[in-house]
N, C-alpha and C positions, 0 to 999 in steps of 0.2 A: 578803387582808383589807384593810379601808379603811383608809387611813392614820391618820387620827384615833379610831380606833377602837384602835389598834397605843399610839397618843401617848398615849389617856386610860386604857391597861393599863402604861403602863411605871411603875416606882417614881421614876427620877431626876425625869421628869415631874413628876409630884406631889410630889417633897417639894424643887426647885424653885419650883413655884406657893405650897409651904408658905411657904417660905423669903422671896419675894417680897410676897405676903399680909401678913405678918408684919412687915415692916422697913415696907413700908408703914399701916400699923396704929400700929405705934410711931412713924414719924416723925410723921403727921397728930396720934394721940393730944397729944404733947409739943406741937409747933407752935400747937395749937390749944385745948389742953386746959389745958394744965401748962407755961407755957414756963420756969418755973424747973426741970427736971427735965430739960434738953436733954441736959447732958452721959452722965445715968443710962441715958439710950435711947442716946444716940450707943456705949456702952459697953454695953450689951445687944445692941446690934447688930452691934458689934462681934466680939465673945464668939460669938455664934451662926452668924454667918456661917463662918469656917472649920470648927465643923463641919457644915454644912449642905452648905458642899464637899468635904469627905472623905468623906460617906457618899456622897455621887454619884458619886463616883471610886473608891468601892468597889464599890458595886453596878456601873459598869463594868465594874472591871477583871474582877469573877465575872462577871456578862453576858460580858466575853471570853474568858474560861477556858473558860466552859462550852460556846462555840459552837467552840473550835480543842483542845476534846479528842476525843480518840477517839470513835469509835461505841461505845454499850453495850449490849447485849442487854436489851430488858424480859423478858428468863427468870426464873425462881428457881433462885437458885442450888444449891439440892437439887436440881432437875431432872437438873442437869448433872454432878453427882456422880453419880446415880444412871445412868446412862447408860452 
């Protein structure tokens, strides 16, 4: 599969670009818009950012779990009882 095809299916990807989008959105808005309001974004951005890095570190760590568990059978598990 193409690489960038693999990058524009992953979730950290995107909520990464969210995450970046976003602090840039806020700072130009304030900068530009509102410079009395600097601190309210510098403190929105603040706020968002750690969790913008915890869910990337979680969808990780599941992304890692799921590829160093076991193999599972796509059976049903009635099948296998009945057997």
């Amino acid at each position: 599969m193409n690489p960038f095809q693999l990058l524009f299916q992953s979730r950290k990807f995107w909520l990464l670009a969210f995450d970046t989008v976003a602090s840039l959105v806020f700072f130009f808005v304030t900068k530009y818009a509102a410079p009395n309001a600097i601190e309210d974004v510098k403190f929105v951005i603040a706020a968002l950012q750690p969790v913008f890095v915890m869910l990337i570190y979680a969808i990780a760590k599941e992304d890692a779990a799921a590829k160093s568990a076991p193999y599972i059978l796509d059976e049903d598990p009635a099948d296998l009882l009945s057997e």
